[in-house]
C-alpha positions in Angstrom: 55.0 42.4 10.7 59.0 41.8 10.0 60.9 38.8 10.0 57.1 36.7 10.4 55.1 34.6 8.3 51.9 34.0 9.0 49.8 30.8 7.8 49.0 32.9 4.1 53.2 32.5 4.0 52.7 36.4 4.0 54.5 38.5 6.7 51.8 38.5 9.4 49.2 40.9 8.9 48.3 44.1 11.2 46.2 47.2 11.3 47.2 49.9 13.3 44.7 52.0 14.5 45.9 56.0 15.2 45.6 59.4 14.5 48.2 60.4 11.7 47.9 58.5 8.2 50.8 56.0 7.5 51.4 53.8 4.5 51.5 50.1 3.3 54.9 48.5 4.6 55.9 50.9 7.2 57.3 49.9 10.3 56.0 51.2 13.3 56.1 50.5 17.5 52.7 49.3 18.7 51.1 48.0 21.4 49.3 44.7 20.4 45.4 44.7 21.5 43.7 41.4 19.8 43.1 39.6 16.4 40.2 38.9 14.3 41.1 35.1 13.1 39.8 34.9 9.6 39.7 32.0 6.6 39.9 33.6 3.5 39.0 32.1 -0.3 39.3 32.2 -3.8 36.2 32.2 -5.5 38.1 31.1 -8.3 40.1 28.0 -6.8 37.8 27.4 -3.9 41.1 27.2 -1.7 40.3 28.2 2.1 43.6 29.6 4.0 43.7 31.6 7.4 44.0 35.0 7.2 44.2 36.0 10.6 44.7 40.3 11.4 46.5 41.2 14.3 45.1 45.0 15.4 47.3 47.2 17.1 48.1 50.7 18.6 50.3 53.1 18.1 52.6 53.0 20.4 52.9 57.0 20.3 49.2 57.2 19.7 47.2 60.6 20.5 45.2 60.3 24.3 42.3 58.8 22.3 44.2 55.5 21.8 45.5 55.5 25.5 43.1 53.8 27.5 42.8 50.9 24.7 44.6 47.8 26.1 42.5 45.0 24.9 40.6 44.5 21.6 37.3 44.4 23.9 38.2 48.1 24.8 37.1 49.4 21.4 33.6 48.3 21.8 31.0 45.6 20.0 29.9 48.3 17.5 33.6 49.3 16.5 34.8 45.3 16.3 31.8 44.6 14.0 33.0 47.7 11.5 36.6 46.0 11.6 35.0 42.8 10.5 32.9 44.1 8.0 36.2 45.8 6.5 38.2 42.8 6.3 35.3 41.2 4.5 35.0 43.8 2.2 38.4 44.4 1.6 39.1 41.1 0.5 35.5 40.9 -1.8 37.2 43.8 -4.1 40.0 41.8 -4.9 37.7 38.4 -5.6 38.1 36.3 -2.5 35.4 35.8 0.0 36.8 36.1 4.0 34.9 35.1 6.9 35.4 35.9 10.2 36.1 32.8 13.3 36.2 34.3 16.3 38.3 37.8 18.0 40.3 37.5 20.5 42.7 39.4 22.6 46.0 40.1 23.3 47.2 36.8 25.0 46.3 34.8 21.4 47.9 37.6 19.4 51.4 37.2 21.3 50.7 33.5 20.8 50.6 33.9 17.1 53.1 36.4 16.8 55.7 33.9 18.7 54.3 31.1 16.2 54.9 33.4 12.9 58.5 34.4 14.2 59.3 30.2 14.6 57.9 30.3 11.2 61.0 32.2 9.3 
């Protein structure tokens, strides 16, 4: 997310969930729906950080995105596969993540508003 840092000193993360394929470091409108709060580490250094990701909507998004307001709206069984992406993701580049908690869109603003205060 622009002119943000999150706690990683990294821009704050998001994954955008819609129809049309986009790329790494595009800017795009979206409707904010939740957060899975993370702590990730190097297996090397053994250093913990948060590595929180903020998930999102298109803003434009096809009618199968439209009645998702919440993070709760995507269903237990979809969350999960989210979860088991991020901690995936992050074991092919050598750093173990596990997940804290999700919430929804009321602690993603309050992050958001934290990571803009951060820059």
């Amino acid at each position: 997310m622009p002119s943000t840092e999150a706690d990683d000193r990294d821009p704050i993360d998001v994954l955008v969930l819609m129809e049309e394929p986009a790329f790494p470091g595009c800017v795009l409108k979206c409707r904010l729906i939740g957060v899975i709060e993370g702590e990730q580490r190097d297996k090397k250094k053994k250093k913990k950080e948060r590595n929180d990701r903020l998930i999102a909507i298109q803003e434009d998004a096809a009618h199968s995105w439209a009645d998702i307001k919440t993070i709760d709206d995507l269903g237990k069984e979809f969350c999960r596969e989210l979860e088991d992406f991020f901690v995936n993701y992050h074991e092919l580049s050598g750093k173990e993540y596990r997940v804290l908690g999700v919430k929804g869109p009321t602690q993603v603003h309050k992050l958001v508003k934290s990571g803009m205060n951060g820059r």
